[in-house]
Backbone as CSV, one residue per row, in Angstrom:
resi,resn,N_x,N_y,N_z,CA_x,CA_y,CA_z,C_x,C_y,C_z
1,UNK,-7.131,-11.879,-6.068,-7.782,-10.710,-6.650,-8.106,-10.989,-8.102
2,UNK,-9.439,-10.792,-8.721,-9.821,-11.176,-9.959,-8.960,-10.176,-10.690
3,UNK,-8.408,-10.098,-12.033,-8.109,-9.883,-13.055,-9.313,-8.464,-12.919
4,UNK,-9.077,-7.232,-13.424,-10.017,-6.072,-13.429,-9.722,-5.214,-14.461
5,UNK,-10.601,-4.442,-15.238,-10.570,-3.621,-16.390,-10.343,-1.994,-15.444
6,UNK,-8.847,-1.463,-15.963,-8.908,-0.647,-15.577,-8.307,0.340,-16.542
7,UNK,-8.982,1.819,-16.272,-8.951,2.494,-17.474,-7.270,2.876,-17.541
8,UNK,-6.975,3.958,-18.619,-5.294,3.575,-19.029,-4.592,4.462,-18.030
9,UNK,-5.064,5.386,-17.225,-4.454,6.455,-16.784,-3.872,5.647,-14.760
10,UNK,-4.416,4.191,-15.040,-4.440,3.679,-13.439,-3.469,2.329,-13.604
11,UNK,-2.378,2.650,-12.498,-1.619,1.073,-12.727,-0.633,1.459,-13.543
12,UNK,-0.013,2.640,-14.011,0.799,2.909,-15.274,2.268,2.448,-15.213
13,UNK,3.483,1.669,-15.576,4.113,1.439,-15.344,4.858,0.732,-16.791
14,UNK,6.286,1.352,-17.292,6.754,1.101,-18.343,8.134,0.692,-17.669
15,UNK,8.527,-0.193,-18.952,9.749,-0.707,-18.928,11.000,0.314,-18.786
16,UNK,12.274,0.230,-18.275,13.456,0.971,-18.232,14.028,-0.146,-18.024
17,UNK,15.437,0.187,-18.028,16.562,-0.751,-17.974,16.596,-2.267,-17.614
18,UNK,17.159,-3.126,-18.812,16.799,-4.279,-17.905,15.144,-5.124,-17.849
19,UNK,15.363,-5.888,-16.433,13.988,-5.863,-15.574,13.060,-4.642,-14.912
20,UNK,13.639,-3.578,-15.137,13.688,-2.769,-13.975,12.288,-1.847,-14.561
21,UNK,11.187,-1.782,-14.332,10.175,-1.056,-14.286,10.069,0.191,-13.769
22,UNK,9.263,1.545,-14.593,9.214,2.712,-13.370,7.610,3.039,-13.759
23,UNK,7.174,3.599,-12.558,5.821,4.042,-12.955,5.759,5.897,-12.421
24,UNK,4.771,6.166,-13.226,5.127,7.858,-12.693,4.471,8.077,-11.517
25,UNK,3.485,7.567,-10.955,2.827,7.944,-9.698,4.099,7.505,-8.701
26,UNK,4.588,6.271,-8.368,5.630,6.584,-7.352,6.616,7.122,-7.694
27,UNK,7.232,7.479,-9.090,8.181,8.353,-9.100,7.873,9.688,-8.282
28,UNK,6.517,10.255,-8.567,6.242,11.535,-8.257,6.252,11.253,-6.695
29,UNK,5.450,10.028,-6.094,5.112,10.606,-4.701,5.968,10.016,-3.554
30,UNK,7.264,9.091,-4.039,8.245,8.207,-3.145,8.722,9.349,-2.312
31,UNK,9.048,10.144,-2.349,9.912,11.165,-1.631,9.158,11.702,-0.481
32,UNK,7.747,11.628,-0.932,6.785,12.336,-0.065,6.476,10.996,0.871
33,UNK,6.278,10.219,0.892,5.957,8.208,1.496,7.390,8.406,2.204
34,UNK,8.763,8.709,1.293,9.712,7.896,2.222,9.442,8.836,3.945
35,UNK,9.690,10.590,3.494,9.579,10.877,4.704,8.322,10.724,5.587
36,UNK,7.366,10.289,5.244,6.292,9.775,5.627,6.618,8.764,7.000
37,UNK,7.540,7.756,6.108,7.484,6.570,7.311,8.610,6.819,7.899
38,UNK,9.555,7.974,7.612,10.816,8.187,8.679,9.881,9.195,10.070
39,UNK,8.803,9.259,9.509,8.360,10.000,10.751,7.492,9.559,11.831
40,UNK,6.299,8.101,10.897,5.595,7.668,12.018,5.932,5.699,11.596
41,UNK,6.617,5.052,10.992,6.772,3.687,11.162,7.847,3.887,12.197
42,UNK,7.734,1.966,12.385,9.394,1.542,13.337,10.424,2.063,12.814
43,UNK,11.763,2.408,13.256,13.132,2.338,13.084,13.458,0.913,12.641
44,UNK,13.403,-0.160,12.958,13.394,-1.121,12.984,12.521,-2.757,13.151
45,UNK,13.061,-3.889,12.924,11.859,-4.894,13.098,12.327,-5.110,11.192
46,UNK,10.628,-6.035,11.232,10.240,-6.729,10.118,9.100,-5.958,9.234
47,UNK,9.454,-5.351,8.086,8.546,-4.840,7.691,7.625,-5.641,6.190
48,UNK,6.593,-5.351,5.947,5.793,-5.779,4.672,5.505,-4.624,3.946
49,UNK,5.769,-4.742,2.674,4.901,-3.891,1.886,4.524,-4.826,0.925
50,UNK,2.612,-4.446,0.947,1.878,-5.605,-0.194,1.727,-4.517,-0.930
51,UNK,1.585,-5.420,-2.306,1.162,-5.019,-3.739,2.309,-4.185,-4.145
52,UNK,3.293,-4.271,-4.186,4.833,-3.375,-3.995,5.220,-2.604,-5.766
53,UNK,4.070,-2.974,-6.487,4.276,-2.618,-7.909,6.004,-2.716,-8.332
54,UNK,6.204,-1.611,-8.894,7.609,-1.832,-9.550,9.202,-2.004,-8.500
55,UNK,8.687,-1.632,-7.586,9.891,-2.014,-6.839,10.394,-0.417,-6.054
56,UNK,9.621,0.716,-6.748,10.902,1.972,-6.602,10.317,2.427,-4.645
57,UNK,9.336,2.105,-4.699,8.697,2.805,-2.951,9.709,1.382,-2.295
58,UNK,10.004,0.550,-2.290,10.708,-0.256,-1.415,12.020,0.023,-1.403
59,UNK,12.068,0.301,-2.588,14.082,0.409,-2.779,14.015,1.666,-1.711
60,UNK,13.307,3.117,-1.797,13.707,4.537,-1.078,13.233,4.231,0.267
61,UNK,12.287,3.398,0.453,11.838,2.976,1.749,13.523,2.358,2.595
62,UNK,13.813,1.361,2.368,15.010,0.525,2.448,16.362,1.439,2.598
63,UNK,16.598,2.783,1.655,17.038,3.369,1.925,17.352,4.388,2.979
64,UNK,15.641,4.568,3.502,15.646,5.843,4.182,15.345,5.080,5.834
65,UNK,15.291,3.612,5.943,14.732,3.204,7.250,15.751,2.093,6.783
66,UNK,17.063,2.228,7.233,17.933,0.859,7.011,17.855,-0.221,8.404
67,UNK,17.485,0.322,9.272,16.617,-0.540,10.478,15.796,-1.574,10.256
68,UNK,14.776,-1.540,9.395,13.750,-2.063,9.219,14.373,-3.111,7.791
69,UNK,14.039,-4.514,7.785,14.015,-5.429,7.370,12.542,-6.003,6.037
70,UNK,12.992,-5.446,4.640,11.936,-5.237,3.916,11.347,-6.993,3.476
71,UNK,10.356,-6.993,3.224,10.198,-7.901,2.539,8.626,-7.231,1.565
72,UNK,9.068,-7.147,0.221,7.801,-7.146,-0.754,7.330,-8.367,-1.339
73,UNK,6.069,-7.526,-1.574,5.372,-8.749,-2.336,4.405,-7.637,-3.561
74,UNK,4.381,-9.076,-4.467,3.709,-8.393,-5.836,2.665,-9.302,-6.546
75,UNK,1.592,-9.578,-7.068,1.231,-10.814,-7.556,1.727,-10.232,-9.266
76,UNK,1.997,-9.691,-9.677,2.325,-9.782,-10.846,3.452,-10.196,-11.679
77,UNK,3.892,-11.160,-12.116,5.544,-12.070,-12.201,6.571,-10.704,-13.089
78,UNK,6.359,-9.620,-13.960,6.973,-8.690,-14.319,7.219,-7.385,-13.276
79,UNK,6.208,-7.568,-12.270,6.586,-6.547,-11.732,7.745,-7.400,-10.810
80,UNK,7.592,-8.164,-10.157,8.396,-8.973,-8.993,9.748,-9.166,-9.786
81,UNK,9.843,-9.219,-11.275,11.162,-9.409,-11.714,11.917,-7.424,-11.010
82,UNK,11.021,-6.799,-11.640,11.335,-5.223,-11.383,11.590,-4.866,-10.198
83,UNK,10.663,-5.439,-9.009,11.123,-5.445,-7.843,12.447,-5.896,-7.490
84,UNK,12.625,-7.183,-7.646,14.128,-7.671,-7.413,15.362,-6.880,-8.142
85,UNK,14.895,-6.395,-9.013,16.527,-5.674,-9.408,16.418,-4.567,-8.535
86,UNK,15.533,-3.328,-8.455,16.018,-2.463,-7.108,16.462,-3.060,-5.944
87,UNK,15.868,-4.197,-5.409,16.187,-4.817,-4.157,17.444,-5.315,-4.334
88,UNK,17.800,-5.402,-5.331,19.194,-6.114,-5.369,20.307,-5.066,-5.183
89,UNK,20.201,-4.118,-4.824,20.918,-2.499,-4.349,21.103,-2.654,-2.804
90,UNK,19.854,-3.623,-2.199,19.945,-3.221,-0.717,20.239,-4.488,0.012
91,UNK,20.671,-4.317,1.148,21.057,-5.183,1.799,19.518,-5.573,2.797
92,UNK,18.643,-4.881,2.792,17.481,-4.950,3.564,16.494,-5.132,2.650
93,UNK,16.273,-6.086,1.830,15.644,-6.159,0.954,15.449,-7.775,0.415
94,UNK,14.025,-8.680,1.292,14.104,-9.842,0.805,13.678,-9.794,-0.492
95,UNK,13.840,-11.352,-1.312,12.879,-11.279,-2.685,12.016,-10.930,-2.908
96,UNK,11.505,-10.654,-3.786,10.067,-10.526,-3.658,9.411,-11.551,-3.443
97,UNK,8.317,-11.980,-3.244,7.129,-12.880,-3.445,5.869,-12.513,-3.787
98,UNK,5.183,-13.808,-4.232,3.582,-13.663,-4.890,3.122,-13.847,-4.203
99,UNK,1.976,-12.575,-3.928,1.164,-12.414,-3.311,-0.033,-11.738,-3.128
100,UNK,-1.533,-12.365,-3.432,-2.401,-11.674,-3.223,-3.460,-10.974,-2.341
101,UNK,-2.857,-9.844,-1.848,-3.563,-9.218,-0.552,-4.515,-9.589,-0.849
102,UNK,-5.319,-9.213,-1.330,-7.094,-9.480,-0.908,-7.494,-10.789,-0.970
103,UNK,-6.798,-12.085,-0.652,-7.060,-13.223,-0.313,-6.627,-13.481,0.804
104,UNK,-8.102,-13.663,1.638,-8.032,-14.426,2.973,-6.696,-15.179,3.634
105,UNK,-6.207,-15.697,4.500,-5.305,-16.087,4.981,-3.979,-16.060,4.855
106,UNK,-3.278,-14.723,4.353,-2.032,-14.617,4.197,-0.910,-14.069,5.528
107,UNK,-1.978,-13.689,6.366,-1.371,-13.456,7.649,-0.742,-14.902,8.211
108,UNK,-1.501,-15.638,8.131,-0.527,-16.784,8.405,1.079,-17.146,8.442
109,UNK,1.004,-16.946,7.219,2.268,-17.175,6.368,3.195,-15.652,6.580
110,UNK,2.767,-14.500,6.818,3.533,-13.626,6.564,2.896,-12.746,7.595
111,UNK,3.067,-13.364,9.165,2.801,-12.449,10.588,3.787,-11.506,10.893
112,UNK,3.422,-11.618,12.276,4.611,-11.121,12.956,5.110,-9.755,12.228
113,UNK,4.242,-9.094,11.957,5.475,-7.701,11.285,4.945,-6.404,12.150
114,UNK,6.459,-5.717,12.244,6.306,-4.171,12.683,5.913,-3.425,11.974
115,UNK,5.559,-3.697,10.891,5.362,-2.479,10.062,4.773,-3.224,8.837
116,UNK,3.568,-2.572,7.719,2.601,-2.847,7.001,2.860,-1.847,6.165
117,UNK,2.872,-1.760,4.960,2.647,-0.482,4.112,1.893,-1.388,3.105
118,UNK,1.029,0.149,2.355,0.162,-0.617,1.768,-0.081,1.279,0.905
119,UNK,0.211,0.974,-0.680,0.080,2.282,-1.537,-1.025,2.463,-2.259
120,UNK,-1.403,3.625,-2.638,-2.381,2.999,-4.026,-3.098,1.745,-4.473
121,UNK,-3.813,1.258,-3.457,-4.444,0.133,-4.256,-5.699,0.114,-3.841
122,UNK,-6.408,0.669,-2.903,-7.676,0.401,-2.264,-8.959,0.866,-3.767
123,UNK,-8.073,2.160,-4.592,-9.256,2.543,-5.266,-9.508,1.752,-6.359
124,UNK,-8.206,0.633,-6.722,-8.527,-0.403,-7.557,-9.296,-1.575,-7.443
125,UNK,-9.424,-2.313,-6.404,-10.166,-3.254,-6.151,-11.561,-2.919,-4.948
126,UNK,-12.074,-3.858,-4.788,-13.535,-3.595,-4.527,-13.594,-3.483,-2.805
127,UNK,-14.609,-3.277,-2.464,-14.874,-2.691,-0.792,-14.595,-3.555,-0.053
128,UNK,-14.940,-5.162,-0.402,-14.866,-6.287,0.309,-13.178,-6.955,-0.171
129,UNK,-12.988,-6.274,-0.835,-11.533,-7.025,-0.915,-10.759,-6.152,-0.253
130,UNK,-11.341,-4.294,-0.011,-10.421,-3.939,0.883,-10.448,-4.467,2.556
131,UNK,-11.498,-4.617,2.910,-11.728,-5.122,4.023,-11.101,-6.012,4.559
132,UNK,-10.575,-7.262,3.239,-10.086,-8.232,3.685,-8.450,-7.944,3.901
133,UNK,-7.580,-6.911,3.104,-6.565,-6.565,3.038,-6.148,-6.192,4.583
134,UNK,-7.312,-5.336,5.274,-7.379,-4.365,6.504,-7.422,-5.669,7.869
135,UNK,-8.507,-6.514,7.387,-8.382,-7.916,8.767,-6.754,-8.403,8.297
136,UNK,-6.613,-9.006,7.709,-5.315,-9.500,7.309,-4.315,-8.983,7.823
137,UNK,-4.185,-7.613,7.459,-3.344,-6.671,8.229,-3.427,-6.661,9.593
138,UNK,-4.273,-6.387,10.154,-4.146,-6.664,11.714,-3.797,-8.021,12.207
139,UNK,-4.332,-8.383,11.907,-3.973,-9.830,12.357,-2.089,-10.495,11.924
140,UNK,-1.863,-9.687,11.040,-0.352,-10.013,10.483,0.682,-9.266,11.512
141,UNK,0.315,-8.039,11.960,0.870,-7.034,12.996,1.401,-7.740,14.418
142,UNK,2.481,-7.294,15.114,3.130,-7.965,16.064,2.044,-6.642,17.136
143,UNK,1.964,-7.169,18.153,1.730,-5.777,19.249,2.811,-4.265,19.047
144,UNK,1.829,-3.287,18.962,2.428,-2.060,18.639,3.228,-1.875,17.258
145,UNK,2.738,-2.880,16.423,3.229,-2.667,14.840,2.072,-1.449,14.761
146,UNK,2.815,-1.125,12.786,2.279,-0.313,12.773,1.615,-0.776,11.140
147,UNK,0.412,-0.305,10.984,0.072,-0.349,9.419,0.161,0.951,8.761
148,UNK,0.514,1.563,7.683,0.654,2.566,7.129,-0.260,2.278,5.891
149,UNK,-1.328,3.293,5.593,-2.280,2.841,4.255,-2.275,4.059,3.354
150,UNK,-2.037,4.223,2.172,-2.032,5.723,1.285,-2.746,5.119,0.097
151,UNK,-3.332,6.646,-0.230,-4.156,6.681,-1.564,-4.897,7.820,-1.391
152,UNK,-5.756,7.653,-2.447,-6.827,8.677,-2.613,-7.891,7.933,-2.335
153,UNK,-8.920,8.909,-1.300,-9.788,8.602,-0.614,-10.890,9.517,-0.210
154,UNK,-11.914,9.502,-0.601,-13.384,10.559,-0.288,-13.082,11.206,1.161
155,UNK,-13.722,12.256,1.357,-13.873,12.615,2.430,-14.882,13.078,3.617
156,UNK,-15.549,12.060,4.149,-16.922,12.222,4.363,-17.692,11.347,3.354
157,UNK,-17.389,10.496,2.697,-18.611,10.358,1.728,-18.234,11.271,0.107
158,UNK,-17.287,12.703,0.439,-17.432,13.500,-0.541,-15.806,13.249,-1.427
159,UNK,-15.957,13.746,-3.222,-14.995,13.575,-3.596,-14.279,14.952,-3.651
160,UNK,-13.448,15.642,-3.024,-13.075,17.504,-2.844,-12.369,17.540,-3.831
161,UNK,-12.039,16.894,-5.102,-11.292,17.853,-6.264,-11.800,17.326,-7.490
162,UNK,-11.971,18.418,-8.303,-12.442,17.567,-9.791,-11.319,16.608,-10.722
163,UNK,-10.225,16.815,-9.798,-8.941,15.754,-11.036,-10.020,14.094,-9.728
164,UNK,-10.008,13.985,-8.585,-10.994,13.000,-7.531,-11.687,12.789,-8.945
165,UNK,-12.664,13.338,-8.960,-13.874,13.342,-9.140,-13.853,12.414,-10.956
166,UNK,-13.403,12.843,-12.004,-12.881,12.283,-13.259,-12.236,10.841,-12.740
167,UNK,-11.280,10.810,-11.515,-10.545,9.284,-12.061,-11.438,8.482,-11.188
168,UNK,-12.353,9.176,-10.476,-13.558,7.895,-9.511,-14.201,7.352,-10.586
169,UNK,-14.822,8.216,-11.359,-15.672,8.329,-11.911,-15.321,7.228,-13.468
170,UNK,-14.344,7.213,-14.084,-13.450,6.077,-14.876,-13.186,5.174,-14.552
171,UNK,-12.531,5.103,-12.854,-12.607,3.901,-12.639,-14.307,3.003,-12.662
172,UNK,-15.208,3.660,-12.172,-16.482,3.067,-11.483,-17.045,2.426,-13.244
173,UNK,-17.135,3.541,-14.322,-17.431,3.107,-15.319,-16.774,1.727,-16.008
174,UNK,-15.238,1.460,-15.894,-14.469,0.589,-16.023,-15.213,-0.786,-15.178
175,UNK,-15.815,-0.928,-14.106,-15.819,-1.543,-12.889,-16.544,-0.903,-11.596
176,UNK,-17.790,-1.405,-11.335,-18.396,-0.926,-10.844,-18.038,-1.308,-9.260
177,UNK,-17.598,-1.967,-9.118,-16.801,-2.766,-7.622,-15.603,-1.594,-7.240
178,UNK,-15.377,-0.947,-8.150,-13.931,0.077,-7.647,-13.967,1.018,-7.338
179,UNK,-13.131,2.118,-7.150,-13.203,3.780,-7.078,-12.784,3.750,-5.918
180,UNK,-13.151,5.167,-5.209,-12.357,5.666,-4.171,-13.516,5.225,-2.811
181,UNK,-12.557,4.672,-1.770,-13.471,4.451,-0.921,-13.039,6.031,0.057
182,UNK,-14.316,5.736,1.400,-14.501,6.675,2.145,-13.837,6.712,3.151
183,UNK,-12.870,7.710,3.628,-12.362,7.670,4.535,-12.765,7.224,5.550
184,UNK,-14.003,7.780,6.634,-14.501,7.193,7.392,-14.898,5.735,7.669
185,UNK,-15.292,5.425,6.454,-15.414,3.550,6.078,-13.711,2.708,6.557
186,UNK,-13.071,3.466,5.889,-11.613,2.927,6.308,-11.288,2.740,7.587
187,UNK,-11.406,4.148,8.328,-10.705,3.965,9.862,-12.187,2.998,10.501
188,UNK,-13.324,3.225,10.511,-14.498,2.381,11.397,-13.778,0.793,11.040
189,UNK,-13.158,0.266,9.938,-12.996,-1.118,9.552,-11.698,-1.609,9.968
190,UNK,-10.708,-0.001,10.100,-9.682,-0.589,11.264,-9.782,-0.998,12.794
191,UNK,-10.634,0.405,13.043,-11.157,0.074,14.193,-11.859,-1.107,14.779
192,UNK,-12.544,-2.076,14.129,-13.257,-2.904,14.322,-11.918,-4.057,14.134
193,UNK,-11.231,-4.233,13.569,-10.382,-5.155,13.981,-9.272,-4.468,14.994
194,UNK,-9.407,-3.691,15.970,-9.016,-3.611,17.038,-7.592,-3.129,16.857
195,UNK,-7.211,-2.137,15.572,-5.969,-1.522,15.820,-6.935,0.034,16.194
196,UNK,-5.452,0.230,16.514,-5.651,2.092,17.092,-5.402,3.471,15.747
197,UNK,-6.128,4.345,15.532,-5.740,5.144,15.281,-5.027,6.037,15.791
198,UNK,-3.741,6.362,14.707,-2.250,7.015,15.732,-2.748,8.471,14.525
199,UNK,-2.940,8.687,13.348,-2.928,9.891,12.811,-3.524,9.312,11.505
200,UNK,-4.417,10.524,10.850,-4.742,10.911,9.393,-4.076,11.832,8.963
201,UNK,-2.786,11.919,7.798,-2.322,12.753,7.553,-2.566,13.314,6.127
202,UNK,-2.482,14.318,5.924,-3.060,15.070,4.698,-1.612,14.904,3.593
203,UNK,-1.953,14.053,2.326,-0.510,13.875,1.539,-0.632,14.730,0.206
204,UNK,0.252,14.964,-0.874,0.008,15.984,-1.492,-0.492,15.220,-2.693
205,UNK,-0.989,16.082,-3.724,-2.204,15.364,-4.456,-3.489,15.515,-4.083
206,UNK,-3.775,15.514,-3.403,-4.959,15.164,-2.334,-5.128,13.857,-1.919
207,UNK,-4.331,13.285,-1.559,-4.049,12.069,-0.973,-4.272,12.222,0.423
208,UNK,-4.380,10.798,1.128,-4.479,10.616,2.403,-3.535,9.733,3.248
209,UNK,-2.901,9.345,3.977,-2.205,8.559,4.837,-2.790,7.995,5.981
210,UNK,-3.445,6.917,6.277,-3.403,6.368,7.706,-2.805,5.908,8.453
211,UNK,-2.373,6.656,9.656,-1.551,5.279,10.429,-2.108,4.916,11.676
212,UNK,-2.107,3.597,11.609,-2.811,2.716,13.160,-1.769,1.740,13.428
213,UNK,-2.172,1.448,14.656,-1.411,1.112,15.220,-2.596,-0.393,16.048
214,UNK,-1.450,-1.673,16.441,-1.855,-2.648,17.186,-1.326,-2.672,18.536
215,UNK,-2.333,-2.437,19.566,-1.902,-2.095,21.000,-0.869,-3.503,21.079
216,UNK,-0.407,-2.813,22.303,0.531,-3.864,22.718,-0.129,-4.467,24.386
217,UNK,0.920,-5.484,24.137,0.553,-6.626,25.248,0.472,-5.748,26.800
């Protein structure tokens, strides 16, 4: 993923204790994600979460699904330090590693999983790098895994709130490759790599949740 100008209010994340990073968007919305995936991920298996920022959605994740077997990844070497000290709380919690979703062939290296999470990041990078995040993902999925995708996301084409409407609109000026993609664009591009839609759930903020699913054998 290229290096991207993004305005100050996106990506926010300050130092606390230590290594240990917090940012206020998952402070605010972990609680709302954890019960999220106690309701539609595995109990168990191998799970991924890419782009894992500071560490705090994996640590409550890990907490709230002690079944499931975490492994994050971060390409940023300060956040992955931040990651590892929450992870170092859990017993379900590999290292982190570097890693950049929106580069081609990482399913390779990091298949086989029941479970995909993937937060806040689609409105930062560009249409074709989400695309590539979404093949990747399927293709990384065991039969009947599940991918879980959140953010803020148009609806129809349309942006429904003016706080939407200001941070599309900053980001796009920042970077014309970014902003909020369209819901519909999302699920047609899951669909086409041949997972299932299991639910669109409405998250607070005006956020969105997808979850699909990879048929099984």
């Amino acid at each position: 993923m290229s290096k991207r100008t993004l305005p100050a209010n996106a990506s926010v994340a300050t130092r606390a204790e230590g290594a240990r990073m917090i940012a206020p968007a998952a402070t605010r919305n972990t609680e709302a994600l954890s019960d999220l995936l106690a309701e539609w991920a595995p109990t168990a298996g191998q799970a991924l979460e890419l782009a894992s920022g500071t560490g705090q959605h994996v640590s409550a994740f890990a907490r709230k699904l002690p079944g499931l077997v975490w492994q994050p990844t971060e390409i940023e070497p300060e956040r992955r330090s931040s990651i590892d000290t929450y992870a170092a709380e859990h017993a379900n919690i590999a290292n982190s590693v570097e890693l950049d979703a929106t580069a081609a062939g990482w399913h390779e290296k990091y298949g086989e999983r029941d479970l995909i999470v993937l937060i806040n990041l689609t409105h930062l990078i560009s249409w074709q790098e989400t695309q590539t995040i979404l093949t990747e993902a399927a293709k990384a999925l065991n039969p009947r895994g599940r991918f879980i995708l959140y953010g803020p996301f148009m609806r129809s084409g349309e942006l429904t709130s003016d706080g939407d409407q200001r941070f599309h609109d900053a980001l796009v000026q920042q970077d014309a490759e970014i902003g909020y993609k369209n819901d519909q664009d999302i699920i047609g591009c899951m669909l086409e790599q041949g997972l299932t839609l299991v639910k669109t759930i409405e998250m607070p903020a005006n956020n969105l949740a997808f979850v699909v699913e990879k048929p099984g054998l």
